[in-house]
C-alpha positions in Angstrom: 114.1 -120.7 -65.9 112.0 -117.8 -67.9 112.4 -114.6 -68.1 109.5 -114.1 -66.0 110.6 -116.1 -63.3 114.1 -114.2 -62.7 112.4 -111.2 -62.6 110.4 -112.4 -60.1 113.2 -114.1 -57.9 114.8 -110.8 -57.8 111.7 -108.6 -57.0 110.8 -111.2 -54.0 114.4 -110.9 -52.8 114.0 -107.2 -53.2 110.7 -107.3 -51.0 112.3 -109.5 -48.2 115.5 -107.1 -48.0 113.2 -104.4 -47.6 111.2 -105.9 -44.9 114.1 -107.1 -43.0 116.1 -103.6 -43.4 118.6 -105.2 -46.2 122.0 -105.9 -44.3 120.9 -105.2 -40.9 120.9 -108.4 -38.0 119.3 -109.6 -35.9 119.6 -110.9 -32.4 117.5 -113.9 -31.0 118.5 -114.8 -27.7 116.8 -118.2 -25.8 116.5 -121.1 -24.1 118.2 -124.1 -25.3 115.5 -126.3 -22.8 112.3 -124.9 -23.3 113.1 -122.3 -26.4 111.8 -119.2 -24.4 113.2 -115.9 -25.4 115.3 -114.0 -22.9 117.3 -111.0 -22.9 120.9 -110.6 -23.7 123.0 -111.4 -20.4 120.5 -113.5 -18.9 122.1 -115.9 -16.9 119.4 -118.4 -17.0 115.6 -119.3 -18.6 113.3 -117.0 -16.4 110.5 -119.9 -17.5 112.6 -123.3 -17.0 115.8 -122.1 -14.9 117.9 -124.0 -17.5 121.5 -121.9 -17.4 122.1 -123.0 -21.4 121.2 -120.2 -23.7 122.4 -119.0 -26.9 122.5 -116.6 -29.1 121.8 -116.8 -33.0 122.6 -113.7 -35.4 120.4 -114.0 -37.8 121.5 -111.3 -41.3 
């Protein structure tokens, strides 16, 4: 790896921390079925009616 490469590693790492806030999370809530998004507590897929959803945290 050159010089120029690992500077450029860190600088894209460096962009995407800045886009995504650095440490902060985020939530994705949906649809195991279909993949629809629903909101947290939803009991079941407003599109499909499928009652398995789940929730990824993604950092």
């Amino acid at each position: 790896m050159t010089d120029r490469s690992r500077s450029s590693g860190r600088s894209v790492r460096a962009a995407i921390a800045g886009l995504f806030g650095g440490r902060s999370r985020t939530v994705v809530v949906e649809c195991r079925r279909c993949g629809t998004s629903v909101e947290r507590g939803a009991r079941a897929c407003p599109t499909c009616n499928c009652d398995d959803i789940v929730t990824y945290t993604i950092r």
